[in-house]
C-alpha positions as CSV (number, residue, x, y, z in Angstrom):
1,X,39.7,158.9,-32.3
2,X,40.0,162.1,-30.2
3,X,39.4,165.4,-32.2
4,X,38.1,168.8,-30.6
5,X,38.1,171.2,-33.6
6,X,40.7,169.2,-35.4
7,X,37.7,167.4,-37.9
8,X,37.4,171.4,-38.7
9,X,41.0,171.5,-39.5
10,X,40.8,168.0,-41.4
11,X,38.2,169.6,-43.7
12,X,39.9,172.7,-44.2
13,X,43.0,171.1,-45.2
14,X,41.1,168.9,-47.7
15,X,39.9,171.5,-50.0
16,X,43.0,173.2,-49.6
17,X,45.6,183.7,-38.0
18,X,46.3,187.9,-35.8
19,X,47.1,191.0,-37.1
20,X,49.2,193.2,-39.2
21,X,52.8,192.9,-40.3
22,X,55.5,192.6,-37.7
23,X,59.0,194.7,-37.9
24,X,58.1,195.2,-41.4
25,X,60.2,196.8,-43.9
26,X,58.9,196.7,-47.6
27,X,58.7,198.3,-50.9
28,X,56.2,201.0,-50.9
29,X,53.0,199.3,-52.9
30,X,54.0,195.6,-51.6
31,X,52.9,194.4,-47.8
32,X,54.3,190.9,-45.9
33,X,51.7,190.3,-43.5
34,X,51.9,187.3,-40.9
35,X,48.8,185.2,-39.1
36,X,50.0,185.2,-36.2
37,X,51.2,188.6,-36.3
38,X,53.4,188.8,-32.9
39,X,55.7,185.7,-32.9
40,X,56.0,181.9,-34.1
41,X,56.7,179.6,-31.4
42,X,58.6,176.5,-31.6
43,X,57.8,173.0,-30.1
44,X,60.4,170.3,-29.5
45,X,60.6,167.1,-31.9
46,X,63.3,165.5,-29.8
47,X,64.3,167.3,-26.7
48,X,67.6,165.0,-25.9
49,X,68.7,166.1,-29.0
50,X,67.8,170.0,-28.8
51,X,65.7,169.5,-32.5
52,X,63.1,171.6,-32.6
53,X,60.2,172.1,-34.8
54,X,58.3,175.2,-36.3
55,X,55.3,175.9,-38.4
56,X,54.7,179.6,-39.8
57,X,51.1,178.8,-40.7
58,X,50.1,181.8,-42.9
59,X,52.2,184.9,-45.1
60,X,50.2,187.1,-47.6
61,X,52.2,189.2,-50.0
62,X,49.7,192.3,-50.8
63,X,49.8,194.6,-53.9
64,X,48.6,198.1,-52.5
65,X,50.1,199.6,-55.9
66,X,48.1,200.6,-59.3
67,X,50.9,198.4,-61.0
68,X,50.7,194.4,-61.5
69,X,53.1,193.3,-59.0
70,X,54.5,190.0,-60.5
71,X,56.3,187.8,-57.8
72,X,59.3,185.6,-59.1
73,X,60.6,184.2,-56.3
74,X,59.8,183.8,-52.0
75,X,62.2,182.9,-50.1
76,X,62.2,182.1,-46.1
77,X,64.8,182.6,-43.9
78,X,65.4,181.2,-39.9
79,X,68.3,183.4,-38.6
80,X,69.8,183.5,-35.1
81,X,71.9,186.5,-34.3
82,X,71.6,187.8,-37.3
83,X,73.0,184.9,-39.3
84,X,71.2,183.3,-41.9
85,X,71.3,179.4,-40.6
86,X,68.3,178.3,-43.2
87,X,67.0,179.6,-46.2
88,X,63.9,178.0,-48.3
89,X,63.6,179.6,-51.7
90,X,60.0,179.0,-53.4
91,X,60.3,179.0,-57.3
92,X,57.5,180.2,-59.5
93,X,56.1,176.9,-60.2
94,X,55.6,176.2,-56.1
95,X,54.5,179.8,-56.0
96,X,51.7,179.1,-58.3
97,X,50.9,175.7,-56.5
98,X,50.4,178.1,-53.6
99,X,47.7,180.9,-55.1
100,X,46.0,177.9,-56.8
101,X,45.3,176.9,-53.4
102,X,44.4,180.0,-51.8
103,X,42.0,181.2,-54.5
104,X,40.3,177.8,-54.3
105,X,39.6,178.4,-50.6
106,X,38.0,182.1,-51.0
107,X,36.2,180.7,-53.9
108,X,34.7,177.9,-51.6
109,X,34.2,180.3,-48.3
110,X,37.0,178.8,-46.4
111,X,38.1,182.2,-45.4
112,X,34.5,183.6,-43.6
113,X,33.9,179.3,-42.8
114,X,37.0,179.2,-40.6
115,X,38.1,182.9,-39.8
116,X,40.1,182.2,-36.9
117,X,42.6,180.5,-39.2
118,X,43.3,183.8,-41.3
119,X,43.0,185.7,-38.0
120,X,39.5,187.2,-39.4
121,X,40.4,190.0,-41.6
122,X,43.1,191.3,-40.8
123,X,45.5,188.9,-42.8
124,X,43.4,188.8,-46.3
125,X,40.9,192.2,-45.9
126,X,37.8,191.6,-47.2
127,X,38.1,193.3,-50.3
128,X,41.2,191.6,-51.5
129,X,40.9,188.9,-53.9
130,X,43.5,186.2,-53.7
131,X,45.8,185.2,-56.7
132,X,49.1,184.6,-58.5
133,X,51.9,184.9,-59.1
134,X,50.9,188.3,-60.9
135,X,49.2,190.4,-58.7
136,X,47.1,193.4,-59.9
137,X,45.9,196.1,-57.3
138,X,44.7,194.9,-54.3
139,X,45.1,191.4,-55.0
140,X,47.3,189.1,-52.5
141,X,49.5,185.6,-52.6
142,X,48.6,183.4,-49.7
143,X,51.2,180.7,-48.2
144,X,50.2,178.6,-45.9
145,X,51.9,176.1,-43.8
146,X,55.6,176.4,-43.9
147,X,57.7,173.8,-42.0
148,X,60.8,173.9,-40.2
149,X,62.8,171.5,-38.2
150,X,66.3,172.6,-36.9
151,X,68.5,171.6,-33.9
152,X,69.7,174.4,-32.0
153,X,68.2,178.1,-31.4
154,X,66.6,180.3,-33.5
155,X,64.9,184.1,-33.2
156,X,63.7,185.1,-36.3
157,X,61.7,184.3,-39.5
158,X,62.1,186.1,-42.6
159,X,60.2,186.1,-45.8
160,X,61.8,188.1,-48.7
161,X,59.5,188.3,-51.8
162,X,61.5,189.8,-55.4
163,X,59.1,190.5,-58.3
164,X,59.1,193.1,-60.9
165,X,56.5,196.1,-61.5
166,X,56.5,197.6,-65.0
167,X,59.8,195.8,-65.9
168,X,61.6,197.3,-62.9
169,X,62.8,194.7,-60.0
170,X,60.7,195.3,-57.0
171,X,61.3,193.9,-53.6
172,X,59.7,193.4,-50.0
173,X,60.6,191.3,-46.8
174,X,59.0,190.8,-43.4
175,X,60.5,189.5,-40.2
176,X,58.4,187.9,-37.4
177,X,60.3,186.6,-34.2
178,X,60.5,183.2,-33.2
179,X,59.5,181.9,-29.8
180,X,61.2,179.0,-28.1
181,X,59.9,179.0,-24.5
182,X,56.8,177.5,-22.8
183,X,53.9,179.8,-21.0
184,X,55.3,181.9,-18.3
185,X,52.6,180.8,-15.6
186,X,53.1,177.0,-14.2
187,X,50.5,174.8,-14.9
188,X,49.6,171.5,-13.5
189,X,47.7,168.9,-15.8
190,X,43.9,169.7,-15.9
191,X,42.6,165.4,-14.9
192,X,44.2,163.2,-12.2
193,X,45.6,160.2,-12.5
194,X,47.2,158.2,-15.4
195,X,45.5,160.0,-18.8
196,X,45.9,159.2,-22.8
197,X,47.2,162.4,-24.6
198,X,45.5,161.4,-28.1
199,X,46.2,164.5,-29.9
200,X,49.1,167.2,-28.7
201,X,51.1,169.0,-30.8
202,X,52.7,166.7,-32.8
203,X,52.6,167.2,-36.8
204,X,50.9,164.1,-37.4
205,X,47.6,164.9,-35.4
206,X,45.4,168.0,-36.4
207,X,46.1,170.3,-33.5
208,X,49.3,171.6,-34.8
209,X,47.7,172.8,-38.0
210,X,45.1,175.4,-36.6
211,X,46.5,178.5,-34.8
212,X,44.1,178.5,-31.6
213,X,45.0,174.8,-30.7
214,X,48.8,175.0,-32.0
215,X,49.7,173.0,-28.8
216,X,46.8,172.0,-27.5
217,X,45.8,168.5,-25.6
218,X,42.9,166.3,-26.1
219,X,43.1,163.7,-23.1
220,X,41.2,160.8,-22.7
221,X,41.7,157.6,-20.1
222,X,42.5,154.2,-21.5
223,X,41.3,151.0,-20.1
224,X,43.3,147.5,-19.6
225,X,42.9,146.5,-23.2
226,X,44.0,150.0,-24.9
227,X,40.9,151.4,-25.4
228,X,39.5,154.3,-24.7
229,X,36.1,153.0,-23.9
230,X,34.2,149.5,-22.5
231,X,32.0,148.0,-25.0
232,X,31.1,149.0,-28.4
233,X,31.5,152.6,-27.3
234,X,28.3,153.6,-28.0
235,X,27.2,155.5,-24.9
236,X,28.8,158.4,-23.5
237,X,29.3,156.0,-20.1
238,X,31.3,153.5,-21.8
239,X,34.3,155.8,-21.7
240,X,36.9,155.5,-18.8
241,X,36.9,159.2,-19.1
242,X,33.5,160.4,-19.1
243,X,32.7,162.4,-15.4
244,X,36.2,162.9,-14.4
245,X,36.6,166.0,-12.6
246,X,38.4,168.9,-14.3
247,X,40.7,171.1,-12.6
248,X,41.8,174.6,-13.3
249,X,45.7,174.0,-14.3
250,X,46.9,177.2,-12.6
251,X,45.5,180.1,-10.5
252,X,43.3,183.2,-12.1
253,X,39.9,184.5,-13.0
254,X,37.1,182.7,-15.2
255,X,36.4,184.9,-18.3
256,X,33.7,182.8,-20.0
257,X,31.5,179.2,-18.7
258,X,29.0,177.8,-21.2
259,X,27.1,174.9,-18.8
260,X,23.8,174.5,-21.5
261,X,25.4,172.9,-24.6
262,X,24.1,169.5,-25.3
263,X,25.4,166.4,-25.8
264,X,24.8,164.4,-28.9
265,X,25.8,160.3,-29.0
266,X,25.4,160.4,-32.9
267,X,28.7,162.6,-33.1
268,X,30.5,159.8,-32.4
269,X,31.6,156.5,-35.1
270,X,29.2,153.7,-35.1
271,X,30.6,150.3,-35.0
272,X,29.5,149.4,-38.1
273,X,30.9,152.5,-39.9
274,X,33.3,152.7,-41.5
275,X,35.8,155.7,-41.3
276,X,34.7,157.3,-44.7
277,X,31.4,157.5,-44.0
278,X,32.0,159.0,-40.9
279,X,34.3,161.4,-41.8
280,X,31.7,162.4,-44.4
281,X,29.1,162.9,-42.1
282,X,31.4,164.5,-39.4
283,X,31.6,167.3,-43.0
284,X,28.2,168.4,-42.9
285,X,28.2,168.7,-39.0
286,X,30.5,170.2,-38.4
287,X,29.6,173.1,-41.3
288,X,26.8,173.4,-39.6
289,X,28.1,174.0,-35.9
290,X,30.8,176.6,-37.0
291,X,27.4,178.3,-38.8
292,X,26.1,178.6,-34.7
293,X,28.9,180.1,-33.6
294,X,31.9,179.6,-31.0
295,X,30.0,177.4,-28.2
296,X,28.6,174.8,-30.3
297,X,32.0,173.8,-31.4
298,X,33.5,174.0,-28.0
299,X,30.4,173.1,-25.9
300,X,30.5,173.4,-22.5
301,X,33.9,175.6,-21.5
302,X,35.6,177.3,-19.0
303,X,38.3,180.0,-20.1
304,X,40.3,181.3,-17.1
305,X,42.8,184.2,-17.4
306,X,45.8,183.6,-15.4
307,X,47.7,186.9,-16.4
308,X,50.5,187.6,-18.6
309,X,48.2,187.3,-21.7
310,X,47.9,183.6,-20.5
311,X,44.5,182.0,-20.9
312,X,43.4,178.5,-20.2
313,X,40.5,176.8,-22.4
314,X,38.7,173.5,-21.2
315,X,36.3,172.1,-23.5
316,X,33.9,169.6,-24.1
317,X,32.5,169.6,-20.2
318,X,29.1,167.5,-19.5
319,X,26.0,169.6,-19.7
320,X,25.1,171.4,-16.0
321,X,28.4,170.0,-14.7
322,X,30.3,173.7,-14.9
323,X,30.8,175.0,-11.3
324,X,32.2,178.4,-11.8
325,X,30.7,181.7,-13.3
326,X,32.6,184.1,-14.7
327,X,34.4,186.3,-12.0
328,X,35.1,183.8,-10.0
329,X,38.9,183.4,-8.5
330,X,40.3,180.3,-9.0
331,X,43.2,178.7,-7.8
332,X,44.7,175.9,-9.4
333,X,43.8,172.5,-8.7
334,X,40.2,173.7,-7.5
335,X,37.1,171.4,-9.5
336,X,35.5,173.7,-12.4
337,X,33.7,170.5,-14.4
338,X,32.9,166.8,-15.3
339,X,34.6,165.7,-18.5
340,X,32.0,165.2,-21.2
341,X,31.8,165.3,-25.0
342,X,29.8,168.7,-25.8
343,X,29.7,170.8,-28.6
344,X,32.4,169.3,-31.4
345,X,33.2,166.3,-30.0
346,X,33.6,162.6,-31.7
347,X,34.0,161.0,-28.4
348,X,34.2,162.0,-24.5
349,X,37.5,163.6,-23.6
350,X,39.0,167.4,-22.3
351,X,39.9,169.8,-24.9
352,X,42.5,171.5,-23.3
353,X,44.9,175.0,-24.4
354,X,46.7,177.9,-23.6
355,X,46.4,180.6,-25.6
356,X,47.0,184.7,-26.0
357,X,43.4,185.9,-26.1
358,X,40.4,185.4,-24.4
359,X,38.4,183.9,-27.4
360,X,39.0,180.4,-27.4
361,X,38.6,180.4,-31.2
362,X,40.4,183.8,-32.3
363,X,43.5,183.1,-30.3
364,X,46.7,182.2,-31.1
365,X,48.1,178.6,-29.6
366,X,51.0,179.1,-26.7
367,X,53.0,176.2,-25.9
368,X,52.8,174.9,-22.5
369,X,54.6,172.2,-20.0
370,X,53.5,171.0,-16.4
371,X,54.6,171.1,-13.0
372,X,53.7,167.4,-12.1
373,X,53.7,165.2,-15.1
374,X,55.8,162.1,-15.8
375,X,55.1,160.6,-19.0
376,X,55.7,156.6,-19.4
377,X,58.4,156.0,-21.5
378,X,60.1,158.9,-21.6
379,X,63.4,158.5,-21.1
380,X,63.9,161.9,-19.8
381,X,61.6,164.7,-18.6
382,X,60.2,166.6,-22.1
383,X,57.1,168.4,-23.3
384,X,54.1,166.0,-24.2
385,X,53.8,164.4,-27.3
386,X,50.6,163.0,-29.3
387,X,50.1,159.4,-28.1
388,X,51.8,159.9,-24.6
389,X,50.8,158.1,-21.5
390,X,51.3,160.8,-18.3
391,X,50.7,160.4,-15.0
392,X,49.6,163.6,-13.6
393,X,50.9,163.5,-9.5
């Protein structure tokens, strides 16, 4: 039960990120716009086997026009070289599914509650009201979480949206590249020894679903009976985890500490809860932390830039355990922390990510391997995977 801002992600997904278009070419009163804006990246499902997996997590189709624009069809397209290896063709029925969907989160305040997921404004401006499939001046369609598995290469995505305006066929398309290669730094793993990876980026666990923590890590240590704690888990010192020392995974500056945020033992499950009643507890919470702002979801932190638009986020560090200000030169493998559970946290364990900016929250995720992992039953070397044992050297 290892979540960073995932139980965020969990809640916006039940009632249901950054810049404008890329390499966009379009009908004069009709915009494609991306979130992320500069590339989709791709993470391996099975590396022996070269499949690959990709996940374009939000396209708005604007009307700038006077005119209704109404959409008939969206279609997405993977290409390599020019080719056309996939194509994905939305009908209006799915297309309606889809602006059902994204009017019901504006309605509720989805949009403003988690921003970083529609990369703030600049996706869906504030004065555009979200609808479908007929869209009358500034109104937009918003799709959300398309997925893709392949085997093979591919470098580009591209939506093509056909409609009509005043009975005359109107058509736009958008084309975002695709990504298939790791940070360009090298990393080592952040904790020593062997280490749980609970949640990576793997579909099936909530990282993968928000666009700061794309391909993120939430790392725990597991004890001789599979658990991550001794006990009933009820105290902070019953985890294996708890107090390890974090290291800075590769060499650069510090950009942003928080060393004051609390921890708080009712965040986590009590044994004799049961996981609905959590979760609906975990609701309210969490609203109210994302009302504070950026460090009470990701408690104590230290964010290190390590150039190349690189940036390293560790979360969730014990209160007054931080031992670097911002400034400070770091090379990698130096101590910056004690592993805690501040801030959004439903256990003790490091949040740890690379991403593009130096906000940990509006950021886009960047896939990342390390220098001196081997992960137990692996078969042969490959990127982590939710639920993997490693043993960091």
């Amino acid at each position: 039960m290892i979540k960073l801002m995932k139980q965020i992600i969990i809640v916006f997904l039940a009632i249901t990120l950054c810049s404008a278009s890329a390499v966009t070419k379009t009908a004069p009163s009709v915009e494609i716009r991306f979130c992320p804006a500069s590339a989709v990246h791709t993470y391996p499902l099975e590396s022996r086997r070269e499949v690959n997996s990709l996940l374009l997590q939000n396209v708005a189709i604007l009307n700038h026009g006077t005119a209704t624009f109404k959409i008939k069809t969206v279609t997405f397209e993977l290409l390599q070289s020019g080719k056309i290896t996939d194509s994905r063709q939305l009908d209006i029925s799915a297309i309606q599914r889809a602006a059902d969907r994204g009017a019901k989160m504006q309605a509720g305040g989805v949009l403003k509650q988690v921003a970083f997921q529609f990369c703030g404004t600049s996706l869906i401006p504030s004065d555009v009201k979200l609808a479908g499939p007929n869209l009358d001046a500034r109104q937009a369609l918003l799709i959300t979480s398309q997925v893709f598995a392949f085997t093979g290469m591919r470098d580009s995505l591209r939506v093509n949206v056909e409609g009509d305006v005043d009975g005359k066929i109107t058509k736009a398309s958008s084309t975002l590249p695709i990504k298939s290669e790791f940070a360009k730094n090298t990393y080592i793993f952040p904790l020593r020894g062997v280490c749980y990876v609970g949640w990576g980026a793997s579909f099936h666990t909530g990282h993968r679903w928000a666009i700061p923590e794309e391909f993120a890590l939430d790392i725990a240590k597991l004890g001789g009976d599979g658990l991550s704690h001794k006990g009933d888990g009820t105290r902070f010192e019953d985890y294996y985890a708890y107090g390890a020392d974090i290291l800075a995974a590769a060499g650069g500056r510090v950009v942003g500490v928080a060393n004051d945020q609390s921890e708080d033992p009712t965040t986590m499950q009590r044994p004799d809860e049961s996981q609905q009643a959590y979760f609906a507890r975990l609701q309210k919470d969490q609203a109210g932390r994302l009302a504070k702002g950026m460090t009470a979801v990701t408690g104590n932190y230290v964010m290190i830039d390590h150039g190349k638009s690189e940036y390293s986020l560790y979360a969730h560090l014990q209160p007054g355990s931080v031992r670097v200000r911002v400034g400070d030169q770091l090379k990698a493998g130096d101590v910056i922390g004690k592993l805690g559970s501040s801030g959004n946290s439903t256990e003790p364990h490091l949040h740890f990510h690379v991403c593009d900016s130096d906000d940990p929250l509006m950021s886009a995720g960047i896939p990342v391997n390390f220098s001196n992992v081997t992960i137990q039953w692996a078969d042969v070397p490959r990127p982590i995977q939710s639920g993997d044992v490693i043993i960091a050297k």
